[in-house]
TISELUM-109145 format. One line per field, with one value per atom (N, C-alpha, C, CB): residue in three letters; atom name; x, y, z. Coordinates in nm, 3 decimals, padded with zeros to 5 digits. Each point is the difference from the previous one (the first is absolute). Glycine has a CB too. Example, Ala and Ser with C-alpha at 12.3 -4.5 7.8 and 13.67 -1.06 7.14 Angstrom:
<recs>
res: c(ALA; ALA; ALA; ALA; SER; SER; SER; SER) .
atom: c(N; CA; C; CB; N; CA; C; CB) .
c1: c(01.319; -00.089; 00.090; -00.189; 00.154; 00.082; -00.077; 00.118) .
c2: c(-00.569; 00.119; 00.120; -00.117; 00.222; 00.119; 00.109; -00.063) .
c3: c(00.780; 00.000; 00.000; 00.125; -00.197; 00.006; 00.073; -00.215) .
</recs>
This chain:
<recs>
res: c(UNK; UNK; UNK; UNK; UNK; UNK; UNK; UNK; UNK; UNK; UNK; UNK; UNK; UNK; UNK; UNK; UNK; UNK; UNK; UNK; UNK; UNK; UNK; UNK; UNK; UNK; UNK; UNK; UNK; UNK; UNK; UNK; UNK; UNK; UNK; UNK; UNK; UNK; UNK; UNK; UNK; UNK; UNK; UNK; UNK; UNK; UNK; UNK; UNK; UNK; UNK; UNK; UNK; UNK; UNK; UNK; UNK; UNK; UNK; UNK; UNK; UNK; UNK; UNK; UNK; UNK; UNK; UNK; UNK; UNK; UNK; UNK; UNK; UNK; UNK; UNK; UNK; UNK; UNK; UNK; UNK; UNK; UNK; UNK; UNK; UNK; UNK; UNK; UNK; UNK; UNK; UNK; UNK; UNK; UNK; UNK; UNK; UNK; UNK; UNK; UNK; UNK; UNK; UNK; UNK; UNK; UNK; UNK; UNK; UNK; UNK; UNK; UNK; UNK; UNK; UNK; UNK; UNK; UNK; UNK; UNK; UNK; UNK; UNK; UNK; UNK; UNK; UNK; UNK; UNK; UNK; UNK; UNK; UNK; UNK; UNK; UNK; UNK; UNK; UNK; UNK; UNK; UNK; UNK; UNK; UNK; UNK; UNK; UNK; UNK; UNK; UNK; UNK; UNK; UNK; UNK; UNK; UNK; UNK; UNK; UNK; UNK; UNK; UNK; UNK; UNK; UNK; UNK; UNK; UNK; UNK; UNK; UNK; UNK; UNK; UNK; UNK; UNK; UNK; UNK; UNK; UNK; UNK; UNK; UNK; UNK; UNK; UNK; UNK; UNK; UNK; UNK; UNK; UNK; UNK; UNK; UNK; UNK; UNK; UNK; UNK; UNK; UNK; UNK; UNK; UNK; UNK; UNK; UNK; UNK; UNK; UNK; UNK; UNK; UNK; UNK; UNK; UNK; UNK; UNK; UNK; UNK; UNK; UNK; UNK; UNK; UNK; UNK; UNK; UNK; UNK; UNK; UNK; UNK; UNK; UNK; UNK; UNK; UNK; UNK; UNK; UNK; UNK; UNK; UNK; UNK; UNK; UNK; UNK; UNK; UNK; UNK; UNK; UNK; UNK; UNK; UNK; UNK; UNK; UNK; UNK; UNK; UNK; UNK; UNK; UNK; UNK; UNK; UNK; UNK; UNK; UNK; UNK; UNK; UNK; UNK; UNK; UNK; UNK; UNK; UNK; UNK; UNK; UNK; UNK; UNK; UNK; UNK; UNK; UNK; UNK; UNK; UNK; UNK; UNK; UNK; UNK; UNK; UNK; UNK; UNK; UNK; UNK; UNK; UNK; UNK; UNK; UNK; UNK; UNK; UNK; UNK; UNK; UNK; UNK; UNK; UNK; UNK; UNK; UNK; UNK; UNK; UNK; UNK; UNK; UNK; UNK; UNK; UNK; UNK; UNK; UNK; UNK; UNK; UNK; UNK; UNK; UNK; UNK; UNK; UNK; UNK; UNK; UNK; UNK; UNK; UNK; UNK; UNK; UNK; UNK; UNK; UNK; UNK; UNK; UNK; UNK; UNK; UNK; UNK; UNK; UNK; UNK; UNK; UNK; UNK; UNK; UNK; UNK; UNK; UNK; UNK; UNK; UNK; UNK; UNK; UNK; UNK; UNK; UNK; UNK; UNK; UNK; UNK; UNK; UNK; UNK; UNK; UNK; UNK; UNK; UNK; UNK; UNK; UNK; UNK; UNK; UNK; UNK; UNK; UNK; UNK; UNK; UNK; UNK; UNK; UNK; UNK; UNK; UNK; UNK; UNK; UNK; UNK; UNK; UNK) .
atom: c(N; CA; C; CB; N; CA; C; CB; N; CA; C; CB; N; CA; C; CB; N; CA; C; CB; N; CA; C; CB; N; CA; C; CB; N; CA; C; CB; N; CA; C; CB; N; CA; C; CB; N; CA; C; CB; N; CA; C; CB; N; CA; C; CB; N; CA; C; CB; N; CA; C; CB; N; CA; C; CB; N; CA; C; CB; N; CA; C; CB; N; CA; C; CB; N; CA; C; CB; N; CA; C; CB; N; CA; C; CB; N; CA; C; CB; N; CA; C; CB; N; CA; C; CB; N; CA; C; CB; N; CA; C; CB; N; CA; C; CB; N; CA; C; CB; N; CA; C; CB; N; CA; C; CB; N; CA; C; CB; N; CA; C; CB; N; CA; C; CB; N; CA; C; CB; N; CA; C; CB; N; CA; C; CB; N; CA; C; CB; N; CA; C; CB; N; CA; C; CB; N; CA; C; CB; N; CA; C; CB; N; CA; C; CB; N; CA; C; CB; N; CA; C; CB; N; CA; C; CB; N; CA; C; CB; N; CA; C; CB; N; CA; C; CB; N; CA; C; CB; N; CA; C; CB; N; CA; C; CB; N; CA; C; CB; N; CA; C; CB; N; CA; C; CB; N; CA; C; CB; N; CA; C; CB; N; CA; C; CB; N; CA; C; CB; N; CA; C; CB; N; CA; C; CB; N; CA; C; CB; N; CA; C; CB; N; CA; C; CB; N; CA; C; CB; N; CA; C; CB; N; CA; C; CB; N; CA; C; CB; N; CA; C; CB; N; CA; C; CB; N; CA; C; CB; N; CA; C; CB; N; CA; C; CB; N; CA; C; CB; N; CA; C; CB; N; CA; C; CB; N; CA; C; CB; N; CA; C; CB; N; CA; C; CB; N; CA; C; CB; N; CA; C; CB; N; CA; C; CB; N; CA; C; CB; N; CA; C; CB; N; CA; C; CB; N; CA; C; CB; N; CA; C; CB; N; CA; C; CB; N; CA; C; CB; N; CA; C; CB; N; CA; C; CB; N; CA; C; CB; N; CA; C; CB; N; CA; C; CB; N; CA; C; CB; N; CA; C; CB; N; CA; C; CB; N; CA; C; CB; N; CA; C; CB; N; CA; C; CB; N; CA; C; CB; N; CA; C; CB; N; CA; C; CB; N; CA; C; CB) .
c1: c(01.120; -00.107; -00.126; 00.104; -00.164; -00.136; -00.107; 00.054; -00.066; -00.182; -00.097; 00.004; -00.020; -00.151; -00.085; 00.073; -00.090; -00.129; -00.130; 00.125; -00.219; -00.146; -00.108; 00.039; 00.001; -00.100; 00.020; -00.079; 00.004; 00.049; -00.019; -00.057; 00.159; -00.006; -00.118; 00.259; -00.283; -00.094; -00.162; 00.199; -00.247; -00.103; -00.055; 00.057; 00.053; 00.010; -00.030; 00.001; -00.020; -00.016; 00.105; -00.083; -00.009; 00.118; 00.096; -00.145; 00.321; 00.049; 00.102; -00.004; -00.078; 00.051; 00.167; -00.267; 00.338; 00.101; 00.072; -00.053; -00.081; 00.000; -00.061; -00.055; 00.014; -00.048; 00.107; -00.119; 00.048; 00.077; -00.014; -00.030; -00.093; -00.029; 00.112; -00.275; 00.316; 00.061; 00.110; -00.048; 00.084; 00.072; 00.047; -00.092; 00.285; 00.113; 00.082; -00.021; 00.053; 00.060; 00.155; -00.212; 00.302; 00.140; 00.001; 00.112; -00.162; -00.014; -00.141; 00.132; -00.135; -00.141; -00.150; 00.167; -00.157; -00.147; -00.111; 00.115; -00.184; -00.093; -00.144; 00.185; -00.220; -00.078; -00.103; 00.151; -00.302; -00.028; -00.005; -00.108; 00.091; 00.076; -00.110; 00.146; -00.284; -00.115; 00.062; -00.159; 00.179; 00.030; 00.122; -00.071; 00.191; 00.125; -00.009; 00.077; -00.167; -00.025; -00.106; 00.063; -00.218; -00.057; -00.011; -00.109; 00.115; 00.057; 00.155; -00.192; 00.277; 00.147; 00.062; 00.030; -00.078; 00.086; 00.160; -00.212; 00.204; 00.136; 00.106; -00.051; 00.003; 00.098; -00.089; 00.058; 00.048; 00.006; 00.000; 00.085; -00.232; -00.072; 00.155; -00.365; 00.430; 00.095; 00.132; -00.108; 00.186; 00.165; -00.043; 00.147; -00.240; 00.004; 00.061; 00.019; 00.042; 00.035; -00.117; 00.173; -00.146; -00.091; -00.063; 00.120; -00.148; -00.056; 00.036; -00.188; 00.205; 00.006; -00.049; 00.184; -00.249; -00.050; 00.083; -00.098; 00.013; 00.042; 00.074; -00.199; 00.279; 00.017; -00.048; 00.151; -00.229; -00.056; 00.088; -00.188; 00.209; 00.083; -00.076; 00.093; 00.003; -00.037; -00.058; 00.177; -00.264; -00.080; 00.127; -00.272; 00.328; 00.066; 00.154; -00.215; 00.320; 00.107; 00.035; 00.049; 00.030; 00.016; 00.137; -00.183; 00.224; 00.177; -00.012; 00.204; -00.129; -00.033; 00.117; -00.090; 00.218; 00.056; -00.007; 00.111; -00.226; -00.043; -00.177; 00.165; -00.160; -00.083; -00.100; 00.162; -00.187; -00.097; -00.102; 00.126; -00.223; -00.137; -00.099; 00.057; -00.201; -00.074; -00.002; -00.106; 00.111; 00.042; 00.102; -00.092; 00.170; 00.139; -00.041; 00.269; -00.264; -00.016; -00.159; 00.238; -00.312; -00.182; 00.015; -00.141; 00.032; 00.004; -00.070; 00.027; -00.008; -00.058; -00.142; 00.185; -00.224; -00.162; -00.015; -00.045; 00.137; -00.071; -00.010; 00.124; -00.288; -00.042; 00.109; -00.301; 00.320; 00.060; -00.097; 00.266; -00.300; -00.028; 00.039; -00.160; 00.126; 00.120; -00.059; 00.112; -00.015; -00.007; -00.083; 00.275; -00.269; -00.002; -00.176; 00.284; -00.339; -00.149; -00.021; -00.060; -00.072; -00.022; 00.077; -00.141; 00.075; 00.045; 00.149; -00.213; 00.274; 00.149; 00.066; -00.033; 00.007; 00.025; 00.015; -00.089; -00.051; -00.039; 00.094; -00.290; 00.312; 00.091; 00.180; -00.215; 00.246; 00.073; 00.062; -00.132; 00.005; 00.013; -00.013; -00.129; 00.041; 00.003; 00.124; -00.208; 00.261; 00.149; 00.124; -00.076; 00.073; 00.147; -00.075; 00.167; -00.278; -00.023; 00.075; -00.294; 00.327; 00.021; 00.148; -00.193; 00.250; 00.159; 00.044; 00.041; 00.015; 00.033; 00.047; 00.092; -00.081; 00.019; 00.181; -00.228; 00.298; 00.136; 00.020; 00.029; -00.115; 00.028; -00.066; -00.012; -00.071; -00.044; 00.049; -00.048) .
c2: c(-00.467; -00.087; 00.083; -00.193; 00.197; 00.063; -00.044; -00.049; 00.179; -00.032; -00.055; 00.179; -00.185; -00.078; 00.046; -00.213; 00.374; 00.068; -00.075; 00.217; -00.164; -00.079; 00.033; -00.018; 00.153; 00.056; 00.076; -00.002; 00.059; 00.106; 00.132; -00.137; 00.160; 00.151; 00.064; 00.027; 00.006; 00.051; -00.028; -00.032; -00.105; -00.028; -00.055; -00.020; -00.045; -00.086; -00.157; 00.212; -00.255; -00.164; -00.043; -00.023; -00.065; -00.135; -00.059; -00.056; 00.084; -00.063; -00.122; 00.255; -00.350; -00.100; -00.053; -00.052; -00.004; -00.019; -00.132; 00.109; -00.159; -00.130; 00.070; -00.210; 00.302; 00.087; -00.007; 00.176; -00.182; 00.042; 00.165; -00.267; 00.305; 00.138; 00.132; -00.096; 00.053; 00.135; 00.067; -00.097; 00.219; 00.040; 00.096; -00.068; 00.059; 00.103; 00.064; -00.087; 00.223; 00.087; -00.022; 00.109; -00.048; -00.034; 00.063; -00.012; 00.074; 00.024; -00.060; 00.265; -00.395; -00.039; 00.048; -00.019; 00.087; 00.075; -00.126; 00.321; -00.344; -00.148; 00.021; -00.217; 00.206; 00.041; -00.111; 00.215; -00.245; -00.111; -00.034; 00.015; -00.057; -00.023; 00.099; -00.255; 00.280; 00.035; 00.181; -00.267; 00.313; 00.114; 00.012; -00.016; -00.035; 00.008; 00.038; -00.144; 00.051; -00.014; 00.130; -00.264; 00.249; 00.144; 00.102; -00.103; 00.128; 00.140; 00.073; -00.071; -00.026; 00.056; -00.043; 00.011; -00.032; -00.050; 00.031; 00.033; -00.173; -00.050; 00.079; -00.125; 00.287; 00.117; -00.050; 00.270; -00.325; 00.069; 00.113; -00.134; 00.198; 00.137; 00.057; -00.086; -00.016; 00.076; 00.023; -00.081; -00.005; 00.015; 00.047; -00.189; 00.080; 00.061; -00.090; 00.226; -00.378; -00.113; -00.096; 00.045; -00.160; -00.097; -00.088; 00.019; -00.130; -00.125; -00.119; 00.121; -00.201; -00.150; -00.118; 00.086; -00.199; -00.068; -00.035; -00.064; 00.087; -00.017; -00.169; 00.205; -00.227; -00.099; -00.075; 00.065; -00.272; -00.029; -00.091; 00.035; 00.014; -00.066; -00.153; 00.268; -00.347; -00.156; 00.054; -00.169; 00.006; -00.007; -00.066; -00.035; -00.035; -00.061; -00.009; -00.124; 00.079; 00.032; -00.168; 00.289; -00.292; -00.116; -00.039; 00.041; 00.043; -00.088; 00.022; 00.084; -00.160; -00.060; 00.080; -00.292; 00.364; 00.076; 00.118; -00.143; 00.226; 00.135; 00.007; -00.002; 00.145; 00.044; 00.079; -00.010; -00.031; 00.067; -00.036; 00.036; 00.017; -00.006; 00.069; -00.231; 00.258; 00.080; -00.037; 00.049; -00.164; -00.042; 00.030; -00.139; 00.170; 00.093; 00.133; -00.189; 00.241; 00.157; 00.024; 00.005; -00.063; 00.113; 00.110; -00.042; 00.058; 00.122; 00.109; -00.100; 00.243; 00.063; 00.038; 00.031; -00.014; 00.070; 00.134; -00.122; 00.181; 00.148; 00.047; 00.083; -00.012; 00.032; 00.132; -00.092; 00.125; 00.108; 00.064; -00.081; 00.225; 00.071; 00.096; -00.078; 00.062; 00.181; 00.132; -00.041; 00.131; 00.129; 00.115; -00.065; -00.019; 00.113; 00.026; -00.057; 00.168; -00.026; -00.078; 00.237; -00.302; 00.036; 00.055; -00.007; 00.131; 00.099; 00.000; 00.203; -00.165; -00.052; -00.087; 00.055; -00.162; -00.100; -00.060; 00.015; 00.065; -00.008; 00.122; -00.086; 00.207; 00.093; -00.069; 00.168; -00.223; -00.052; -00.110; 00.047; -00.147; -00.131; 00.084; -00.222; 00.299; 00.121; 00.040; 00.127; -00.054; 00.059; -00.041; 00.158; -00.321; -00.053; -00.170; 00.172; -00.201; -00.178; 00.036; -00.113; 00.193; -00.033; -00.036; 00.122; -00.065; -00.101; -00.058; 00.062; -00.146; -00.174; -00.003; -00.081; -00.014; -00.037; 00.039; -00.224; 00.236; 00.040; 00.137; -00.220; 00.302; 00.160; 00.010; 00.067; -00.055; 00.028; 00.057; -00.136) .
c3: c(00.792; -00.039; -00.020; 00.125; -00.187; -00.067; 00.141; -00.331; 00.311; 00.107; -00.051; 00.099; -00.214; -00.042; 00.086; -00.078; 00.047; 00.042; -00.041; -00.022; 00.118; -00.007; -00.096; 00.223; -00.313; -00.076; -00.126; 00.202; -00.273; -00.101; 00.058; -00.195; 00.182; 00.055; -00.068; 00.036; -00.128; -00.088; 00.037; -00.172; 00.183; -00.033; 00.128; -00.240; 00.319; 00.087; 00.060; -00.020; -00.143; -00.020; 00.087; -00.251; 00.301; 00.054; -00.057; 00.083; -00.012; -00.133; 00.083; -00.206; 00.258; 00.069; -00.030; 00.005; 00.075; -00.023; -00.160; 00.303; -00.324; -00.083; -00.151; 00.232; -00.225; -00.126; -00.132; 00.185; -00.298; -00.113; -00.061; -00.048; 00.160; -00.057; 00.051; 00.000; 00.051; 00.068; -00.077; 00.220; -00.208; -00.071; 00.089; -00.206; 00.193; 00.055; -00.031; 00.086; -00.081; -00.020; 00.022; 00.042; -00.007; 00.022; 00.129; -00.238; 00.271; 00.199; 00.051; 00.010; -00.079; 00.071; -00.018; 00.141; -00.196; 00.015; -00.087; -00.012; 00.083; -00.100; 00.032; 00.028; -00.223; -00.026; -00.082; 00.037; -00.058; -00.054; -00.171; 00.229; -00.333; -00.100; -00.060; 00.006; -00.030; 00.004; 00.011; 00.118; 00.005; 00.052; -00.145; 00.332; -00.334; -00.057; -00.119; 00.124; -00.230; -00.106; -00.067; 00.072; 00.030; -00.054; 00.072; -00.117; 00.233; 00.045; 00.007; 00.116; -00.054; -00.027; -00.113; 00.217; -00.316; -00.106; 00.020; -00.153; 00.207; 00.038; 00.061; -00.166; 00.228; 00.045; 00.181; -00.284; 00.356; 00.150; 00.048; 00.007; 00.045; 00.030; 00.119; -00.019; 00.083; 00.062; -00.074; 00.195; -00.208; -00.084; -00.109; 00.072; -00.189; -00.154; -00.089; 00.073; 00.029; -00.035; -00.069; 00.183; -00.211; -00.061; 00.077; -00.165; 00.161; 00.070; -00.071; 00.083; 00.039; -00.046; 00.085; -00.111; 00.067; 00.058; 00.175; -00.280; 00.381; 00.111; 00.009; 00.083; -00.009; -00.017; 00.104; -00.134; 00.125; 00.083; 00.139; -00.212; 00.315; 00.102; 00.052; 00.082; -00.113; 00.072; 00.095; -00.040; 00.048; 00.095; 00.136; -00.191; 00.150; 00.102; -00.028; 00.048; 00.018; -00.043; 00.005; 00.080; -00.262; -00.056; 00.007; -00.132; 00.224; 00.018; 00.161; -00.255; 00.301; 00.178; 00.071; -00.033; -00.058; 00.082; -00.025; 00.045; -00.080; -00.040; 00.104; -00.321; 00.364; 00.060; -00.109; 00.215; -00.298; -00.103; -00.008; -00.105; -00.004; -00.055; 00.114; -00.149; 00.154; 00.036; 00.126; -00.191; 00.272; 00.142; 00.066; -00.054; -00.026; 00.110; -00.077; 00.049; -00.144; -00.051; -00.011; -00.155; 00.227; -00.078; -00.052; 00.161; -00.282; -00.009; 00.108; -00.224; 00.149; 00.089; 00.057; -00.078; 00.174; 00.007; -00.047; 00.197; -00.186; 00.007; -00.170; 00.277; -00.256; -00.143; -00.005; -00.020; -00.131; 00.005; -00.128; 00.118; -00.112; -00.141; 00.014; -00.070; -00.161; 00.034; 00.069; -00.242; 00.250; 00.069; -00.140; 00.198; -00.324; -00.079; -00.040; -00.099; 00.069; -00.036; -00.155; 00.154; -00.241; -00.097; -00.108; 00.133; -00.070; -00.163; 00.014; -00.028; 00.167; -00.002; -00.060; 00.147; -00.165; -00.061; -00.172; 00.230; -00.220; -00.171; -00.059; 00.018; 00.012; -00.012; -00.009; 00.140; -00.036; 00.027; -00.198; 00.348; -00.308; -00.070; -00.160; 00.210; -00.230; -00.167; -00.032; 00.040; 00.103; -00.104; -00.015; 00.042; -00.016; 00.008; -00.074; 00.288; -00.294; -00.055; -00.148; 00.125; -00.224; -00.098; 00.008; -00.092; 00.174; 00.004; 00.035; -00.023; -00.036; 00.055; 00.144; -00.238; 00.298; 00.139; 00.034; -00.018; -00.039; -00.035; -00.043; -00.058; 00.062; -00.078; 00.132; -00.311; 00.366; 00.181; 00.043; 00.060) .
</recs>
């Protein structure tokens, strides 16, 4: 089940669990749509994967014999950001954004 981290790694906006902004990598890494769009153009500063809209977890769980939605699973507290600097990044996001999310 996805953590629904609390922030952008990058910038460190709030990225509440009910958000449409957030954006995730394929190991999680979530980032805000803002961050995704004009600084990482669309390359994850860690793998080199893409992003896609986080997805938003019920608030409550809508079938009576399932333990779901944000009352049995919350997301998580802990902020996470990346390890990498800046120029790391922009280096990073320069020598690999021109190929598609599948040539990676």
């Amino acid at each position: 089940m996805l953590e629904l981290r609390p922030n952008c790694e990058l910038c460190d906006k709030d990225l509440p669990p009910d958000t449409a902004d957030a954006r995730i990598c394929t190991y999680e890494c979530t980032y805000c749509a803002d961050c995704v769009e004009n600084i990482l153009h669309d390359v994850c500063p860690t793998c080199g994967g893409n992003f896609v809209p986080r997805p938003i977890r019920p608030q409550k769980a809508w079938r009576s014999d399932k333990k779901l939605g944000l009352g049995h699973h919350p997301a998580s507290t802990k902020r996470v950001h990346s390890p990498y600097s800046s120029e790391d990044v922009h280096a990073h996001v320069a020598r690999i954004k021109h190929l598609s999310p599948k040539d990676r």
